[in-house]
N, C-alpha and C positions, 0 to 999 in steps of 0.2 A: 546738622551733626551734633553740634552742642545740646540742643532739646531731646536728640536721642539720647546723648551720655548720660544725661539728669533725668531723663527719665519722663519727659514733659510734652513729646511726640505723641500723636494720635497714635491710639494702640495699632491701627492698624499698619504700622512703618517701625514698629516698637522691637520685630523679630527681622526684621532685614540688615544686614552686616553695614556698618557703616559707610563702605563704599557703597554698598545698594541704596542708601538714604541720600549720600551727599548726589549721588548720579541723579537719581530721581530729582529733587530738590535743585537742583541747576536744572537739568530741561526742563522742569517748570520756568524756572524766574528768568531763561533764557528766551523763551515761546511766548507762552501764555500771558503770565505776568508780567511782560516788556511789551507785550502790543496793547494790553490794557492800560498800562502806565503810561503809552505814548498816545494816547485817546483825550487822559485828565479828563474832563468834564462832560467829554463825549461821550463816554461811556453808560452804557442805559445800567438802571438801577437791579436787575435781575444778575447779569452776568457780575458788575460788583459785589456782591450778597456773596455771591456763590465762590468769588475768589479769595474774600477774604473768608471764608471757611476754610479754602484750600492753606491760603498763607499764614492763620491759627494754627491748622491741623501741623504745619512742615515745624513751628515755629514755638509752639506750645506755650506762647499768649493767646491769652482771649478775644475771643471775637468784637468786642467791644472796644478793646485797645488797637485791634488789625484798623476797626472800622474808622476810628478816631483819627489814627497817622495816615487815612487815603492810604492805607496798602501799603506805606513809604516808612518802617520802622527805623526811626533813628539807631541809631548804634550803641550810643550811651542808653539810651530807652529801655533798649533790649536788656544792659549788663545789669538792669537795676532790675526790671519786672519778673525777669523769666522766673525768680526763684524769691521773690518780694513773699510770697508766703512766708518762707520757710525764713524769713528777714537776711535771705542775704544776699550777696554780689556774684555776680561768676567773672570769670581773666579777663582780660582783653588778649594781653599776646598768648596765653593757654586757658580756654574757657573751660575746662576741667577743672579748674583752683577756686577756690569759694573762700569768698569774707563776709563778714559781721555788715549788713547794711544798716551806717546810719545814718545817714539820709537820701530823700531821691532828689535826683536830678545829677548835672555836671560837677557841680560845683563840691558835694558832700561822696565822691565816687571817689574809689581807690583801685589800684589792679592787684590784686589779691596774687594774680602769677608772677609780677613783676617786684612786688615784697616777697615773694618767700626762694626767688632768685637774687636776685639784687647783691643782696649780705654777702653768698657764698661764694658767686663769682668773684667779687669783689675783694672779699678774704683772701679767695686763693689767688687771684692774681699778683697783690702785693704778697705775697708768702716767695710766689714762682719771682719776679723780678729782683725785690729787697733780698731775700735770704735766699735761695737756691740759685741765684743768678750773683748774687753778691753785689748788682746794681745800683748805687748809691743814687737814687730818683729823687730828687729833694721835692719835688710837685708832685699833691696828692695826687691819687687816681680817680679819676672819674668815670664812673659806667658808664652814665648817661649826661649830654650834657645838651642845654640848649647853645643853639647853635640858631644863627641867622643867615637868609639868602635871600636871595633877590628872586621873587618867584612871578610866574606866570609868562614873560617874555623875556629872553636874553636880552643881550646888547645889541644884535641884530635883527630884532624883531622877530626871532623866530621864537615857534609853541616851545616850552620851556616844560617836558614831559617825559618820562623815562621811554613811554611807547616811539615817540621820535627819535629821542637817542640812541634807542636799541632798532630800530631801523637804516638808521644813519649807520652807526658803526657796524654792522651785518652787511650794509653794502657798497663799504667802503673795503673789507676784508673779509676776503672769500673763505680765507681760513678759521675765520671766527665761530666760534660755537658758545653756546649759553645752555650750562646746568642750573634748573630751580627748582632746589624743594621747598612741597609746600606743604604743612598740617592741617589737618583736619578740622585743629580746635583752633587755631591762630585765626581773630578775628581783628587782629592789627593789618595783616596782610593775606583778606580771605584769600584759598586758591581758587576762588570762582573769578573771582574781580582778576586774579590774575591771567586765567581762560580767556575770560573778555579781551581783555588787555594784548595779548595773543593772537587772539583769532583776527584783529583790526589792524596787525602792521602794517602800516605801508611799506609795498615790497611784495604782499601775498605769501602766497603756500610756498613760493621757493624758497625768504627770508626765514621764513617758519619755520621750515625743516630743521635750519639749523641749531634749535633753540628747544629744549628738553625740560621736560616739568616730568616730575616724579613727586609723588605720594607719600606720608609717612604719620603713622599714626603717633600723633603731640601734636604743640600747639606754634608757635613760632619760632620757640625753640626745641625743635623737636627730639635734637642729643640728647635731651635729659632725659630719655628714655633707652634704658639701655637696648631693647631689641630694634627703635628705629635707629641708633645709635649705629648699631653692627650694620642694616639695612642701607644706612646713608653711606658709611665707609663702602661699602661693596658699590656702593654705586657711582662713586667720585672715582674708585681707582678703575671701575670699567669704563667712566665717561672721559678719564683722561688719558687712559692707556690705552684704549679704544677696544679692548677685549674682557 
């Protein structure tokens, strides 16, 4: 979806709506390109050739950099190259936002969506607390803040993963439900990896049911667009009024 916004998709996925791309583009990398990735080395040299044309064509890097990453394009990789021409960056949390590339790799990367949010959020929420709330907050506000946790296995030994969590609590309460939207451009939290993530509860198609993924053209935060804006409100007060 992102290679289609910029314009850098094989022409032929170039006139299909962006649901028509992201749809396509998942059943590939759901089928195809996960039985060849679970092969690695087994894989004969003719069927790779040919997939990574496929995964240039979705992806609109070169064949030579598809061929380079084994088919496996890092994330940072991507934000740097797709538009390395034109010298610049695209988002991470909205890959529609573009910065000035000055260097490649990790280390010399910036998210161009998350600087040209960052400010205003941040403006205005000391605006709304301090002076419209009249809040005497004497501790700055922090948008983002690192934060530390204990990752990979609780205290009990158990997987330490939001897919277990959210199976755990779905069958622990009948009445629970889960609304997720997801954007199109948001490549901090693709909605395919979140599909995945989905489709493997433990629990199955019953736990499933209860658990709602809707669409919305932006990127992770996708309000900032006014028409998913109105689109997300319609769909929080029908998913929590239930009509």
């Amino acid at each position: 979806t992102t290679a289609w916004y910029h314009g850098k998709i094989a022409a032929k996925y170039q006139k299909l709506s962006v649901d028509e791309v992201y749809t396509q583009a998942r059943d590939f990398a759901f089928k195809e390109l996960r039985d060849a990735l679970d092969q690695g080395d087994n894989l004969d040299q003719k069927s790779f050739d040919s997939l990574t044309r496929q995964v240039a064509d979705f992806t609109g890097l070169s064949s030579d950099t598809v061929s380079q990453s084994g088919l496996k394009i890092e994330t940072f990789s991507f934000f740097t190259e797709l538009l390395k021409k034109e010298s610049q960056v695209i988002g991470r949390y909205d890959s529609r936002f573009v910065g000035d590339l000055v260097s490649v790799g990790y280390q010399g990367y910036f998210d161009p969506s998350s600087t040209a949010t960052n400010y205003p959020f941040t403006a205005g929420f000391n605006q709304y607390i301090r002076v419209d709330l009249g809040f005497p907050l004497a501790l700055p506000y922090t948008t983002l803040a690192n934060i530390s946790w204990p990752g990979g296995y609780d205290d009990n030994g158990r997987d330490d993963n939001a897919r277990s969590a959210l199976s755990f609590a779905l069958a622990q309460n009948a009445q629970f439900k889960v609304f997720i939207a997801s954007g199109y451009y948001d490549l901090a939290c693709p909605m395919g990896t979140v599909e995945y993530e989905l489709s493997q509860l433990h629990g199955g198609a019953k736990l499933r049911a209860r658990v709602e993924q809707k669409r919305f053209v932006g990127g992770h935060m996708m309000y900032i667009n006014q028409s998913a804006l109105s689109q997300l409100k319609t769909e929080l007060s029908r998913f929590i009024t239930g009509h």
